[in-house]
Structures are given as structure tokens and as C-alpha cells.
C-alpha positions as CSV (number, residue, x, y, z in Angstrom):
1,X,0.0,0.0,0.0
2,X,1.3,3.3,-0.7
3,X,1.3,6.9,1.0
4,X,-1.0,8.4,-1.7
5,X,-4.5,8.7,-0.5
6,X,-3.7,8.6,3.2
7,X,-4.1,11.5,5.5
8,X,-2.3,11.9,8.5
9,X,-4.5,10.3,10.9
10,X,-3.3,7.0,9.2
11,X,-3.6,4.1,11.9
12,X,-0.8,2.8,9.4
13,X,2.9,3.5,10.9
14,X,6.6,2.7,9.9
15,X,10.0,1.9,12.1
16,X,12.5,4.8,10.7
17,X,15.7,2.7,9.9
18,X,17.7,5.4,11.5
19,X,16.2,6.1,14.9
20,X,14.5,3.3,15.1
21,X,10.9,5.2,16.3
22,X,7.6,4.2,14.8
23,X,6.0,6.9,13.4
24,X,2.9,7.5,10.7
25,X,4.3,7.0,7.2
26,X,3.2,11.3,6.8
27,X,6.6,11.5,8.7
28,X,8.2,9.9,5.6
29,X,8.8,11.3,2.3
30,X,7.2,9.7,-0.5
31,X,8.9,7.0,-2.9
32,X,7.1,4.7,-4.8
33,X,10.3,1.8,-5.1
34,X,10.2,1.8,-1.4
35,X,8.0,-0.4,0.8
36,X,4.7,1.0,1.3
37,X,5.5,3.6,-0.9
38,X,7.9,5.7,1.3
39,X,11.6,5.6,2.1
40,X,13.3,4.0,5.1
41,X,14.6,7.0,6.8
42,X,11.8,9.8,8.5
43,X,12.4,13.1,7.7
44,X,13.9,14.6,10.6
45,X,17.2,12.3,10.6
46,X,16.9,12.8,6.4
47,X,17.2,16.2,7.0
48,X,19.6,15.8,10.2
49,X,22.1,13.4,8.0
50,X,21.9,15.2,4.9
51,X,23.2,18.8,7.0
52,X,25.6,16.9,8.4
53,X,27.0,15.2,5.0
54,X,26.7,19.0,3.5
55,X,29.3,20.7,6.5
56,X,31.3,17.4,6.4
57,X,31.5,17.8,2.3
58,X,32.1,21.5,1.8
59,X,34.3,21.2,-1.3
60,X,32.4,18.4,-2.9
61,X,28.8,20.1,-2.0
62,X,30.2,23.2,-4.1
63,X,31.3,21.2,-7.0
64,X,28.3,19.5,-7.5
65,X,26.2,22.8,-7.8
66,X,29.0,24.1,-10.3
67,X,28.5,21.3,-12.1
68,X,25.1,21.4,-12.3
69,X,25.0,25.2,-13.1
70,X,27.4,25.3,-15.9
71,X,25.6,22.1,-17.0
72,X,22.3,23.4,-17.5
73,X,23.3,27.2,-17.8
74,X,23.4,27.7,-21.5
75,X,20.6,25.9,-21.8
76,X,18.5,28.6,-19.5
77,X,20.0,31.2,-21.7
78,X,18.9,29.8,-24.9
79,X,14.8,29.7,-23.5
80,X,15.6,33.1,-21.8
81,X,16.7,34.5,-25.3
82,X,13.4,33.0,-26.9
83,X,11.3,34.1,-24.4
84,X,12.7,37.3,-24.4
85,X,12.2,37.9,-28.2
86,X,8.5,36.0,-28.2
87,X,7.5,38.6,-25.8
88,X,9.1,41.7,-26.2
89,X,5.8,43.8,-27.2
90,X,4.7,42.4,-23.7
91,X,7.7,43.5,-21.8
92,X,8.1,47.1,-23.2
93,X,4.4,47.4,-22.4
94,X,5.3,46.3,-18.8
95,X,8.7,48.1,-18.7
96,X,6.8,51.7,-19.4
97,X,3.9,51.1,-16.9
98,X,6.9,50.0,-14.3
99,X,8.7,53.3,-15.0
100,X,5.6,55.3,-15.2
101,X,4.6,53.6,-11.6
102,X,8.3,54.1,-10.2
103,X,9.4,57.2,-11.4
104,X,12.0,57.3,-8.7
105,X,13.6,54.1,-9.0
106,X,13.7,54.4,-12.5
107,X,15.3,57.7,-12.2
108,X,18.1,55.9,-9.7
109,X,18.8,53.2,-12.4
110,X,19.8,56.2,-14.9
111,X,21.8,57.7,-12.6
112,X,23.5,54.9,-11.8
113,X,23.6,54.5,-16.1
114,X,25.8,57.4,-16.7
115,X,27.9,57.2,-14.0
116,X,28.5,53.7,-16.0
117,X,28.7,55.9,-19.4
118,X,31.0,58.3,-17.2
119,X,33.3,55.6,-16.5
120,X,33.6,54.5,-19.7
121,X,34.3,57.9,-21.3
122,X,38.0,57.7,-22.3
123,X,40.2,61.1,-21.9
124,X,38.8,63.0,-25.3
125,X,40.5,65.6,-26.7
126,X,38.7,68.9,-27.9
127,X,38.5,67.6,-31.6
128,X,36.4,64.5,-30.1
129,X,34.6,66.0,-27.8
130,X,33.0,68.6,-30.5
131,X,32.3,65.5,-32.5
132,X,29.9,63.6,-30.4
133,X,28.5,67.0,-29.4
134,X,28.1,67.3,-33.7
135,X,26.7,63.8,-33.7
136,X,23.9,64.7,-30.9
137,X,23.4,67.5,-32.8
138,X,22.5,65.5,-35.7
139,X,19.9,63.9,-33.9
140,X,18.5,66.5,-33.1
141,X,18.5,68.1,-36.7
142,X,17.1,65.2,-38.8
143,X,14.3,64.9,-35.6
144,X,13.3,68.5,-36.9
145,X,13.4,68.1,-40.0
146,X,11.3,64.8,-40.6
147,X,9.3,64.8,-37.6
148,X,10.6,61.0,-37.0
149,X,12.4,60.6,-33.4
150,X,16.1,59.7,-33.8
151,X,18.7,58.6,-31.1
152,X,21.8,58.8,-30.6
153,X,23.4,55.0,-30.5
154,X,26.5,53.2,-28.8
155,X,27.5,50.5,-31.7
156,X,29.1,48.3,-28.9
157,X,27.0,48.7,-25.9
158,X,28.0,50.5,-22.7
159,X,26.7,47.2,-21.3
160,X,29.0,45.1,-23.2
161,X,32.2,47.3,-22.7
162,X,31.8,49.5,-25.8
163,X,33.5,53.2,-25.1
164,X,31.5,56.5,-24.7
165,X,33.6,57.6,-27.6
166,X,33.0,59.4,-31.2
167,X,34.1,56.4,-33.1
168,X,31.6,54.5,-31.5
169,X,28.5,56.1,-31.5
170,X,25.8,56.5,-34.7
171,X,22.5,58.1,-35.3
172,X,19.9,55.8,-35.6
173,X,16.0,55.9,-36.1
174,X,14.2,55.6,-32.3
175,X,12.4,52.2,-33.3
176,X,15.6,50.5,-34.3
177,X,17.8,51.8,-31.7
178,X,15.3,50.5,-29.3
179,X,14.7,47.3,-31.2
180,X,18.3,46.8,-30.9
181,X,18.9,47.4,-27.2
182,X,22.2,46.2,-25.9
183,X,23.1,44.0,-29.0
184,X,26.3,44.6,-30.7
């Protein structure tokens, strides 16, 4: 007979092979190959023996969670990715309400932005600095003058190490700047 069904004012009870009490099989954990469909331990000295192994293991504990990170980690990528692009519509949708309902978090996440931008601003001489002022400028001309909003884009990412710098920035239309996000 198996635990499935039974509540836990089962007459039915089981000798833990560990402390050697009787106890209703609720104080087991359930598995099927086991007889009467729980195992031999109860869960107290489970959890009792499995804390000790843990401190007596330390090393071994944290190579078996590497493992098993870096075993299924690009795999999590790979659905986060698809998920990602199957819903983006969804998540700018949220991401504006979230900013519109957090104005002053939001405005703390772009603070701490270009203080990042800040810190990857290389030393820029005068000639460089008056061309990404010229390419902002751009922007802002071609906005005027066809009514379409254009911004002003960081070909390799802040995000992914790319350089505040003239030589890596470009005007680009809003909607593909933001469809773009931090790629490369």
C-alpha cells in the first residue's frame, strides 16, 4: 500500500531505519520503489544526515552545484533568449507602466547608467569632444526636420564594454535603436 490517498491520521505507521521510532508513514517522504511507498529513513534524521554530510563535504557540495550550473546554464540562456524575443511587445508594455509607476527608482537606475557611461568615457580631446556633441546634434536636426524621433546609438554597448567615444557612436532611427537594445 502506498502513502498516496492517506491523511495523516493513518492508523498505518513505519519503524525509521535510522532512529528506530515508529511513526505514521506522513513522517516519511514519499517513494514509490520503497515499501509501502515511502523511504526508510523519516524526515527529521533525512534532514539531520543530509546537514551533516553537507558541512562534512564542503568542497564536494560546491562542486556538484557548479556542475550542475554550468551544465544546465546555457541551456537557460537559450529559452531566456526566446522568451525574451517572443514577448518583447509584452515587456516594453510592462517596462513603461513599471517606469511610469516608479518614477524614482527608474530615475536611480539612470543615474546609476551614466555614472557607467561616465566611467567608460576615455580622456577626449577637444576635436572629439566637438564630434559627439556634432553627432547629438544630428539627432536633433534630422528629428526637426522629418518629424521621426532619432537617437543617438552606442555601436558596442555600454553594457557590453563598448566606449562612450565618437568612433563609437551612430544616429539611428528611435524604433531601431530601441529594437536593438544592448546588442552589438
Amino acid at each position: 500500500m502506498s502513502l498516496i490517498g492517506q491523511t495523516a491520521d493513518s492508523d498505518q505507521v513505519k519503524t525509521c531505519s535510522k532512529c528506530g521510532e515508529e511513526k505514521p508513514l506522513v513522517a516519511f517522504r514519499q517513494a514509490p520503489r520503497y515499501k509501502l511507498g515511502v523511504r526508510g529513513q523519516c524526515k527529521i534524521c533525512e534532514t539531520v544526515a543530509s546537514s551533516k554530510w553537507a558541512k562534512e563535504n564542503k568542497e564536494r557540495r560546491s562542486d556538484i552545484r557548479k556542475r550542475s550550473y554550468y551544465k544546465h546554464h546555457e541551456a537557460n540562456l537559450a529559452y531566456k533568449k526566446k522568451y525574451d524575443e517572443e514577448n518583447r511587445d509584452r515587456n516594453v508594455k510592462y517596462s513603461r507602466q513599471w517606469r511610469a509607476a516608479n518614477p524614482d527608482k527608474n530615475a536611480q537606475q539612470e543615474a546609476r547608467r551614466r555614472a557607467t557611461k561616465r566611467e567608460q568615457t576615455p580622456e577626449l580631446t577637444a576635436e572629439e569632444q566637438q564630434r559627439i556633441q556634432d553627432i547629438y546634434w544630428l539627432a536633433k536636426d534630422l528629428r526637426a526636420v522629418t518629424g521621426e524621433e532619432y537617437h543617438v546609438d552606442h555601436i558596442i554597448p555600454l553594457a557590453k564594454g563598448g566606449l562612450h567615444h565618437p568612433d563609437n557612436l551612430q544616429v539611428l532611427p528611435a524604433d531601431l535603436n530601441l529594437k536593438k537594445g544592448a546588442k552589438v
